[in-house]
Backbone bond lengths (Angstrom), bond angles and torsions (degrees), N, CA, C in turn:
res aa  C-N    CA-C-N  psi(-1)  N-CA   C-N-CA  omega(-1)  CA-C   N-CA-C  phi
1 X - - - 1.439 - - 1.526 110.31 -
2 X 1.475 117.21 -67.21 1.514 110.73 168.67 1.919 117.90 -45.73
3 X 0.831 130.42 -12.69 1.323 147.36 -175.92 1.472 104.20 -68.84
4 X 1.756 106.85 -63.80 1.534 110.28 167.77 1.343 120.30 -73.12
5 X 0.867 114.00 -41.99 1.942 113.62 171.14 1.622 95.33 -34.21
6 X 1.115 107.32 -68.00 1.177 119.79 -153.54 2.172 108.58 -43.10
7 X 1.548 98.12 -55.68 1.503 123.50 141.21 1.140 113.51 -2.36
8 X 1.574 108.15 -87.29 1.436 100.75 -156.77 2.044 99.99 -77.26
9 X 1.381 90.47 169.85 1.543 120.19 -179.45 1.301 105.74 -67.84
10 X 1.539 115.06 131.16 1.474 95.79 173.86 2.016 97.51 -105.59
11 X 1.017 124.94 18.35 1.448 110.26 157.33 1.476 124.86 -111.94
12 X 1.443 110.99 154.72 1.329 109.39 -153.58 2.114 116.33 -80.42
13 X 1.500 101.85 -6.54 1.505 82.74 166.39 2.002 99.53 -88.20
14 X 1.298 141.48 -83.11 1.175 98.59 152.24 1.508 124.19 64.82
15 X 1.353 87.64 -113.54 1.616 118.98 -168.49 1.771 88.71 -66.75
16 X 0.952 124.26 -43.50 1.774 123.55 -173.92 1.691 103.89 -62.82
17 X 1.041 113.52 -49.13 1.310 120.02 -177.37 1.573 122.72 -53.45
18 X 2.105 103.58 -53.40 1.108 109.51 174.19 1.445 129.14 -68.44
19 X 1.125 103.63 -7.42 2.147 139.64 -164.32 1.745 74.22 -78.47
20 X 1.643 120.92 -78.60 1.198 136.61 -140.04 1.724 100.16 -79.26
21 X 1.226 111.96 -15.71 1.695 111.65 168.72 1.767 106.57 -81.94
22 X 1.177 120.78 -47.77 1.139 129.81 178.19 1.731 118.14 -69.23
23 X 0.693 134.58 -13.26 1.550 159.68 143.13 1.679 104.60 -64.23
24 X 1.494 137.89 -65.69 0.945 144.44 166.20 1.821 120.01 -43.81
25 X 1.375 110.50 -42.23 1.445 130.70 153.80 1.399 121.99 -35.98
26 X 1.375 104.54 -59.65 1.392 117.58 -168.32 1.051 95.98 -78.90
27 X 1.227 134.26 -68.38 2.067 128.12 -170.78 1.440 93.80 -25.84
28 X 1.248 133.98 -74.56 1.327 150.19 -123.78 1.812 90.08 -82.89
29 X 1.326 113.25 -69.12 1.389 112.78 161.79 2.014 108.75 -27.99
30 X 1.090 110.91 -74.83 1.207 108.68 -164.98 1.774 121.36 -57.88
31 X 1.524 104.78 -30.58 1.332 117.95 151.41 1.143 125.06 -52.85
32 X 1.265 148.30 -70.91 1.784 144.11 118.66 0.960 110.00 17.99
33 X 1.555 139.31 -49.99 1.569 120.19 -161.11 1.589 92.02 -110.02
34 X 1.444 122.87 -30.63 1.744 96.50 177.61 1.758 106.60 -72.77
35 X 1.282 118.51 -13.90 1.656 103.62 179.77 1.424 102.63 -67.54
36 X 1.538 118.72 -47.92 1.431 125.16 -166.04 1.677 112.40 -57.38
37 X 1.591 104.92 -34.52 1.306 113.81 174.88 1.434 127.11 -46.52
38 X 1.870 87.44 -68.16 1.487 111.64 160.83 1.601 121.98 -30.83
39 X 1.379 116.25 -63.52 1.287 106.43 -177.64 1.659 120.68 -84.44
40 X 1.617 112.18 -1.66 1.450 92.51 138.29 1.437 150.83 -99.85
41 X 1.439 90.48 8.80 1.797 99.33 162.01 1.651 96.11 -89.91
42 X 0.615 114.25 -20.17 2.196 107.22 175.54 1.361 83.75 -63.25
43 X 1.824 128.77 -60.28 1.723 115.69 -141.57 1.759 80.34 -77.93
44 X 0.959 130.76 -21.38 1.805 109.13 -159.50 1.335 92.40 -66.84
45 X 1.945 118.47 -65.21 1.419 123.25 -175.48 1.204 113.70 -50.27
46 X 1.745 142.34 4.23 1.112 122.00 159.23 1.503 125.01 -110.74
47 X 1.437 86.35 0.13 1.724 89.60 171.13 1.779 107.65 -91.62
48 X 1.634 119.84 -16.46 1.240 110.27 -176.04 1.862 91.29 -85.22
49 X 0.599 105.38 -39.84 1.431 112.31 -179.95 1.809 111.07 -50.47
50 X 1.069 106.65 -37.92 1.608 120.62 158.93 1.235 129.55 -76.89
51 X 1.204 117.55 -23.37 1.687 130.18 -176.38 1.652 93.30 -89.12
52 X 1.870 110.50 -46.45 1.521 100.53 -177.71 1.690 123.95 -67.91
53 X 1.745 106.59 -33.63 1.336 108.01 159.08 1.671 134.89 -46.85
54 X 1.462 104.40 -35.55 1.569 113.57 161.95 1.372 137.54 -47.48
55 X 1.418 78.42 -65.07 1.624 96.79 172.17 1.582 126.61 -72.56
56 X 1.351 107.78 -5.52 1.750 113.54 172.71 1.329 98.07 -97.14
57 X 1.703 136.12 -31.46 1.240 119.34 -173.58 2.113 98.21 -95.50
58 X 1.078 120.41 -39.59 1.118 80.35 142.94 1.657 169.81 -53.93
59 X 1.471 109.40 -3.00 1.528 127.42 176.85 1.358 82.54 -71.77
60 X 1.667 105.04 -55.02 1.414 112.05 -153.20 1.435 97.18 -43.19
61 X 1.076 110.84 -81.82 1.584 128.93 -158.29 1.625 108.33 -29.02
62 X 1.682 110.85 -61.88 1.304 115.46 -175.11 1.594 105.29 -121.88
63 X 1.330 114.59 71.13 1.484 132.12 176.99 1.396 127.49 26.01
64 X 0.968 116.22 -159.05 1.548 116.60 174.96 1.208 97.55 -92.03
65 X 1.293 119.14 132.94 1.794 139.32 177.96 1.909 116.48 -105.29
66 X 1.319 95.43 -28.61 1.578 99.47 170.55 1.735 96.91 -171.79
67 X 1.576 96.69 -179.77 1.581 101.36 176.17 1.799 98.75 -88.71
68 X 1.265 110.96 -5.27 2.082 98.84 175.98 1.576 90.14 -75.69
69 X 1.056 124.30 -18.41 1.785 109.94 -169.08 1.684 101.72 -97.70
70 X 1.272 108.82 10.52 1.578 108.13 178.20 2.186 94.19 -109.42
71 X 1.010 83.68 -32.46 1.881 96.56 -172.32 1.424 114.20 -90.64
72 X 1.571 107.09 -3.33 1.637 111.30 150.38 1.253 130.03 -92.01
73 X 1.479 103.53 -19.76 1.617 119.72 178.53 1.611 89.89 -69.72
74 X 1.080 109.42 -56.50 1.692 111.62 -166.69 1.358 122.95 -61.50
75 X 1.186 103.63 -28.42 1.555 121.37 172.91 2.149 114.69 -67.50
76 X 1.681 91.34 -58.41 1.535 95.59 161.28 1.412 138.68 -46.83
77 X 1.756 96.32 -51.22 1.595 86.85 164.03 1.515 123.94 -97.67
78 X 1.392 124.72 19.46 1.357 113.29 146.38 1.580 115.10 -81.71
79 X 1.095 127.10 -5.31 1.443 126.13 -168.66 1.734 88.68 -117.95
80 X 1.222 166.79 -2.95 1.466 151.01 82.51 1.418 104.47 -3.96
81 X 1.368 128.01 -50.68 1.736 108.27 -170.24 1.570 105.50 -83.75
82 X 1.040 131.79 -26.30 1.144 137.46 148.45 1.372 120.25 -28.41
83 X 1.074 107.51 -78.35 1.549 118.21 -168.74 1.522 115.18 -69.77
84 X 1.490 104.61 -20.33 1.356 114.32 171.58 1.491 124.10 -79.86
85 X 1.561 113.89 -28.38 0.920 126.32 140.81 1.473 147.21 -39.00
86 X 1.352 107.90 -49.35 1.649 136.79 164.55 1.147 115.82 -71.92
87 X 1.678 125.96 -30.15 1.388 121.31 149.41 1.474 129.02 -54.72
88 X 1.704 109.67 -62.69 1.342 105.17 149.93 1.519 141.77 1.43
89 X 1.140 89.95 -78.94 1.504 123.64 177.90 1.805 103.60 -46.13
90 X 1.504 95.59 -61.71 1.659 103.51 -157.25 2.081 86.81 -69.40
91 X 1.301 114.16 -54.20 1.259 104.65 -171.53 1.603 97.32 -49.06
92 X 1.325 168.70 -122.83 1.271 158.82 -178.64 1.262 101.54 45.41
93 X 1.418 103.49 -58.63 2.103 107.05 -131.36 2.023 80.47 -81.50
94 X 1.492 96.40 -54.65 1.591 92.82 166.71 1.440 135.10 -21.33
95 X 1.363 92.23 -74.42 1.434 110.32 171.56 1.696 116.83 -42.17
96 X 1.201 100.34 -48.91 1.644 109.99 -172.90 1.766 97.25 -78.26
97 X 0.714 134.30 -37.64 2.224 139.75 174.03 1.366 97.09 -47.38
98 X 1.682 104.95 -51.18 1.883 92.99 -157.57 1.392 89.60 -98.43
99 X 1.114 143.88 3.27 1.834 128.56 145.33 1.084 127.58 -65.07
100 X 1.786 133.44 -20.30 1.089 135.41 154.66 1.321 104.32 -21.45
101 X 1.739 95.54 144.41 1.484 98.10 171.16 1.433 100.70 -99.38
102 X 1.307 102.74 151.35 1.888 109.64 -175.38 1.847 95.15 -81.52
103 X 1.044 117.02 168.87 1.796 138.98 176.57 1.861 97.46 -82.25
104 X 1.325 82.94 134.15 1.467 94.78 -172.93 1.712 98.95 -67.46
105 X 1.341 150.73 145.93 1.113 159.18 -141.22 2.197 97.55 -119.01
């Protein structure tokens, strides 16, 4: 504990500066995690998007087997528009994190 005391600045530009790096930290952090977000709502919407492609060329292949295999197709790609949606979304929030303007240094 005395170790960090010792650390920080005891005058107040200083302390403004290290305030304004640590502030600068966090944007950048928080920018980082909505991109990372973003591109895993991209990987979810392309795996439902893959699971729904399956399952339609499978009907294909070996026909319609019941109406639950017509009401899973339907189910999949409403949950693809979903997720495609929620990608959307997260790519935005991304986009808008790493436009922050950083603190002048």
């Amino acid at each position: 504990m005395d170790a960090e005391r010792e650390a920080i600045p005891d005058d107040i530009a200083a302390l403004k500066e290290a305030l304004a790096l640590e502030r600068a930290k966090a944007l950048e952090i928080a920018a980082e995690l909505a991109v990372a977000r973003a591109k895993a709502s991209e990987d979810s919407a392309l795996i439902a998007q893959q699971q729904l492609r399956i399952a339609k060329l499978e009907r294909q292949i070996y026909g319609q087997r019941s109406e639950r295999s017509s009401r899973l197709i339907d189910q999949l790609a409403l949950t693809f528009e979903e997720l495609q949606a929620d990608a959307t979304e997260d790519e935005l929030a991304a986009e808008r994190a790493a436009s922050y303007p950083l603190p002048l240094r």
